[in-house]
C-alpha positions as CSV (number, residue, x, y, z in Angstrom):
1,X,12.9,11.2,-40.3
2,X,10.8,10.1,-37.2
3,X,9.7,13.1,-37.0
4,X,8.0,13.5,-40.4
5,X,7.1,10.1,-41.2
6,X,4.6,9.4,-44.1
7,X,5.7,13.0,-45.2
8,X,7.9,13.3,-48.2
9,X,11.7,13.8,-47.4
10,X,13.5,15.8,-49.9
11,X,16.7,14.1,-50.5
12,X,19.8,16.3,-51.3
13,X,20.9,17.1,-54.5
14,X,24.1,15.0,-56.4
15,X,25.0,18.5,-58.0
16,X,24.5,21.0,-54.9
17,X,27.8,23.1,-53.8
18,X,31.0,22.0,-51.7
19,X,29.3,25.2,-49.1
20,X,25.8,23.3,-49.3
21,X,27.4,20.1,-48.2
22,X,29.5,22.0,-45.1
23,X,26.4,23.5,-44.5
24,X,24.3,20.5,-44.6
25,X,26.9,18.5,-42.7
26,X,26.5,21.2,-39.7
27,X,23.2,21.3,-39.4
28,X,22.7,17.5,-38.8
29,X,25.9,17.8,-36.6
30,X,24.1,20.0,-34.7
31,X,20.8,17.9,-34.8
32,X,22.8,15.2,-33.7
33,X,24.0,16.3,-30.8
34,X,20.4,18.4,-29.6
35,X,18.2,15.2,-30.5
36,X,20.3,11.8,-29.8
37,X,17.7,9.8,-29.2
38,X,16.5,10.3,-32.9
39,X,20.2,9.3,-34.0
40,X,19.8,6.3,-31.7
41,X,16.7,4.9,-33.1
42,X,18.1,5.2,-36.6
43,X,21.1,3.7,-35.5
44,X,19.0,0.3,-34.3
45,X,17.1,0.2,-37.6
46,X,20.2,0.4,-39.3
47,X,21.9,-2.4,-37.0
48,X,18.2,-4.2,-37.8
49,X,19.3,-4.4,-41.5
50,X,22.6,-5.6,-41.0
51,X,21.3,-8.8,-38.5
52,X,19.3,-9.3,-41.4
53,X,21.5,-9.4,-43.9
54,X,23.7,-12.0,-41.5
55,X,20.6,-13.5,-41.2
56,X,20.4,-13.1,-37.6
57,X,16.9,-12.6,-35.4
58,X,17.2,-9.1,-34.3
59,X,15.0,-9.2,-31.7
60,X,15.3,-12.8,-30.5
61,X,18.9,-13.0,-30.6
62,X,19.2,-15.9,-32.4
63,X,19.9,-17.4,-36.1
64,X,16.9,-17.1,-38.1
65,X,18.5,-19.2,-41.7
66,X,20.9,-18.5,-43.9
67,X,22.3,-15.0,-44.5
68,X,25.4,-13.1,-47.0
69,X,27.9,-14.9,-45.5
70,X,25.9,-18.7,-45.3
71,X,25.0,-19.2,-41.7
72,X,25.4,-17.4,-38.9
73,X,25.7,-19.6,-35.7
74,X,26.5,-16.7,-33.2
75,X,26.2,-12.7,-33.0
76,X,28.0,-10.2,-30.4
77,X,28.3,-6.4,-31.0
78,X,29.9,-3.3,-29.3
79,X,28.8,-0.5,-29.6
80,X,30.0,3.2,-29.3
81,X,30.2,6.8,-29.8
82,X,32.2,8.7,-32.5
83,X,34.1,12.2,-32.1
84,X,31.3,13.5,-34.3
85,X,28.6,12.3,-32.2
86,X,27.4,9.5,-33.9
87,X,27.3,6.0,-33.2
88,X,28.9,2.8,-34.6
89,X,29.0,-0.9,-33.6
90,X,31.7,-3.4,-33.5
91,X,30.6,-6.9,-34.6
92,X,31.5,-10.3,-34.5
93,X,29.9,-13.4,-36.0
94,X,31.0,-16.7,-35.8
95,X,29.6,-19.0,-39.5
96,X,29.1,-22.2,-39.3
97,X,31.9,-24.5,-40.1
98,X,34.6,-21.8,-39.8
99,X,36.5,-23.6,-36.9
100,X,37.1,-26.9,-39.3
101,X,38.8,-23.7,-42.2
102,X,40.6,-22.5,-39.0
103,X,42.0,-25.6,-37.8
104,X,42.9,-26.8,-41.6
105,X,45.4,-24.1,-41.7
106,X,47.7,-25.4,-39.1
107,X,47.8,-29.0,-41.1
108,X,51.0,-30.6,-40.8
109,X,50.4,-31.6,-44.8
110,X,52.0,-28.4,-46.3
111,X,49.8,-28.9,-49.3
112,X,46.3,-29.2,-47.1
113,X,48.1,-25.8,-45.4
114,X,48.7,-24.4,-48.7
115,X,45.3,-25.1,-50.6
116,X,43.3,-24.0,-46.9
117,X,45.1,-20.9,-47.3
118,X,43.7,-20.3,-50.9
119,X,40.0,-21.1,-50.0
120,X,40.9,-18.5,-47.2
121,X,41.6,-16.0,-49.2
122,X,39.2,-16.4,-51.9
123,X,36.7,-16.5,-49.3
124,X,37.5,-12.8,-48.1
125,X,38.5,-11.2,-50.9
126,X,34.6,-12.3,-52.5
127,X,33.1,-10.8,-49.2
128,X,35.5,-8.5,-47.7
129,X,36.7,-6.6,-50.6
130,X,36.4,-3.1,-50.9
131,X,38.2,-0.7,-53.7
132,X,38.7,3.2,-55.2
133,X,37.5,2.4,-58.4
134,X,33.7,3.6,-58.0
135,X,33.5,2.9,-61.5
136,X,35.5,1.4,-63.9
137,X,35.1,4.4,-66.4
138,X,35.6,7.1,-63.6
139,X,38.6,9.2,-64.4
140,X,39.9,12.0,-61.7
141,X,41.8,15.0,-61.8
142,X,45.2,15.4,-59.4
143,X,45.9,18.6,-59.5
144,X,49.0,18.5,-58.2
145,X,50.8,17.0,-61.5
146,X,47.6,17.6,-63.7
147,X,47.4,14.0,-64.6
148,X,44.0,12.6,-65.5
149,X,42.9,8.9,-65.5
150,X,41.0,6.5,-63.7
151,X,41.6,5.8,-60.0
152,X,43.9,2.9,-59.9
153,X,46.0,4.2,-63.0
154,X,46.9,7.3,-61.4
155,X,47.4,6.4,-57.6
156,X,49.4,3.2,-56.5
157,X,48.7,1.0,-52.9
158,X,51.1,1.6,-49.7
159,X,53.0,-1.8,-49.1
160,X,52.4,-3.8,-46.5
161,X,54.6,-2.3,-44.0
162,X,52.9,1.1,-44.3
163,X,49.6,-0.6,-43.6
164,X,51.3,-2.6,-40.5
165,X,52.4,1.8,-39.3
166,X,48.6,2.4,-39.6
167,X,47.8,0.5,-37.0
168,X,50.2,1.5,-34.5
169,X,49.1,4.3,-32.0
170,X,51.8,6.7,-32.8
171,X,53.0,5.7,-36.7
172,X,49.7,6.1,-37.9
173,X,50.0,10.0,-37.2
174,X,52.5,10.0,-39.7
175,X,51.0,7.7,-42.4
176,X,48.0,9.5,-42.4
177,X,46.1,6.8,-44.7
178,X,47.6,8.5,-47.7
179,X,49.0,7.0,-50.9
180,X,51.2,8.5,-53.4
181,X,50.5,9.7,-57.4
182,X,52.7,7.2,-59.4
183,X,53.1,10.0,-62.3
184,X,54.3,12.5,-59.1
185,X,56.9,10.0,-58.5
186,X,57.9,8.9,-62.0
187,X,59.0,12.6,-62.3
188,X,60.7,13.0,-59.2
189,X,58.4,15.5,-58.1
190,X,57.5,14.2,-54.6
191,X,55.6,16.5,-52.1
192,X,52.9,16.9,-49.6
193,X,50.2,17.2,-51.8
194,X,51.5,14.0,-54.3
195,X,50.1,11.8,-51.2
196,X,46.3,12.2,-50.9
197,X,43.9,10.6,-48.2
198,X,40.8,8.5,-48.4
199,X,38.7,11.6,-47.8
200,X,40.7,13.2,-50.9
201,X,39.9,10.2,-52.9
202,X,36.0,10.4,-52.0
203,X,36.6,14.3,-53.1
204,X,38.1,13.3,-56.4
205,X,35.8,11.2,-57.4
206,X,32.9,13.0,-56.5
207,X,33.1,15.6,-58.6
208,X,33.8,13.4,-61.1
209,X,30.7,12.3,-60.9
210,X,29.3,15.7,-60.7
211,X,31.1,16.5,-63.8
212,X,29.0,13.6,-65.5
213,X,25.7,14.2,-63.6
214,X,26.0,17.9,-65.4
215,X,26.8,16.5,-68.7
216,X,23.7,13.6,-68.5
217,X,21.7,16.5,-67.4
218,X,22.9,18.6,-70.5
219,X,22.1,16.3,-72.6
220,X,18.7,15.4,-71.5
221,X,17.9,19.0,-72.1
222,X,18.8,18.9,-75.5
223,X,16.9,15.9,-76.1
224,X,14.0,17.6,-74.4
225,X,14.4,20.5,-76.6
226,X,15.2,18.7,-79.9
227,X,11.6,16.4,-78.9
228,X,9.7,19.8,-78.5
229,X,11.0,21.5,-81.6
230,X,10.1,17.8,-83.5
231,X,6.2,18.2,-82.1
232,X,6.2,21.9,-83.4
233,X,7.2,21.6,-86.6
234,X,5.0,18.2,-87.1
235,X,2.2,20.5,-85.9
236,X,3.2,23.6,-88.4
237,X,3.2,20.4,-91.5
């Protein structure tokens, strides 16, 4: 990137190959690892955008107004290296008037308990929030019962305690971060491959999306083609 600024970067292609991608995915491993100073640089700029986004001073260290989450009154971060060779931070921000929500939660009133606990919650689940959906229309393929629907129709969440396993050192090797096909076990035909991963999710719905990229493209074709055959025969009249 650094390398060929005010050049044109050719991004990569939504409808290139599962090979492309591996191959892609080892050459800027490789890259990585031969150039990390590069990687570092783009990992500043990166941590640059999120300070702003908090709306913390990147350089000065200090709050700068009012960010995503309102204000930001302090900043820390941690950061380290991956098993791939890339870097990632740990952050923690401290917003302005979170210590008077803290302490309203341990309220001897029950009620001012119960209602803190509800701005609580509403709070995070409007900022932290994430989900498999990708879009609301998406449907996937699990081609271990051949059931296809959208994402949340097909698969169902782990409860609680199977998150609570994930974190421990030694459970989570056996969770996995899967989740289980409800249709799979509606039928009573539970195996290996009726629990998929996050990564398998990311898979699924990816080529999904190719699937729809292909048809757009398809049909802009034919639009193309119908628009040239219009201008001929105007011409011929």
């Amino acid at each position: 990137m650094y390398a060929n600024q005010g050049k044109e970067i050719v991004t990569p292609e939504v409808d290139r190959s599962e090979a492309d991608c591996i191959t892609d995915f080892e050459l800027r491993f490789k890259k990585r690892t031969q150039y990390p100073g590069a990687c570092s640089l783009d990992y500043q700029a990166a941590m640059q955008d999120v300070s702003e986004l908090l709306g913390w001073d990147y350089k000065r260290n200090c709050r700068k107004g009012i960010g995503m989450y309102e204000r930001c009154d302090a900043f820390a971060r941690g950061n380290e290296e991956q098993g791939r060779g890339t870097l990632h931070g740990h952050c923690l921000f401290w917003l302005r008037g979170f210590d008077k929500v803290r302490d309203s939660l341990f309220e001897q009133d029950p009620d001012k308990r119960q209602r803190s606990r509800e701005e609580m919650e509403k709070f995070v689940d409007k900022h932290f929030c994430s989900n498999y959906e990708y879009s609301s229309d998406l449907e996937v393929t699990h081609n271990q019962c051949h059931k296809i629907g959208k994402i949340v129709d097909v698969f169902e969440e782990v409860d609680d305690q199977n998150l609570r396993d994930c974190r421990s050192e030694s459970l989570r090797l056996e969770c996995q971060g899967k989740i289980q096909c409800m249709f799979c076990k509606e039928d009573g035909k539970m195996s290996d491959e009726s629990c998929i991963s996050t990564v398998n999710h990311s898979n699924m719905a990816l080529a999904s999306l190719k699937k729809i990229v292909s048809v757009l493209i398809l049909i802009q074709m034919s639009l193309q083609m119908m628009l040239i055959i219009l201008c001929h025969v105007k011409d011929v009249t």
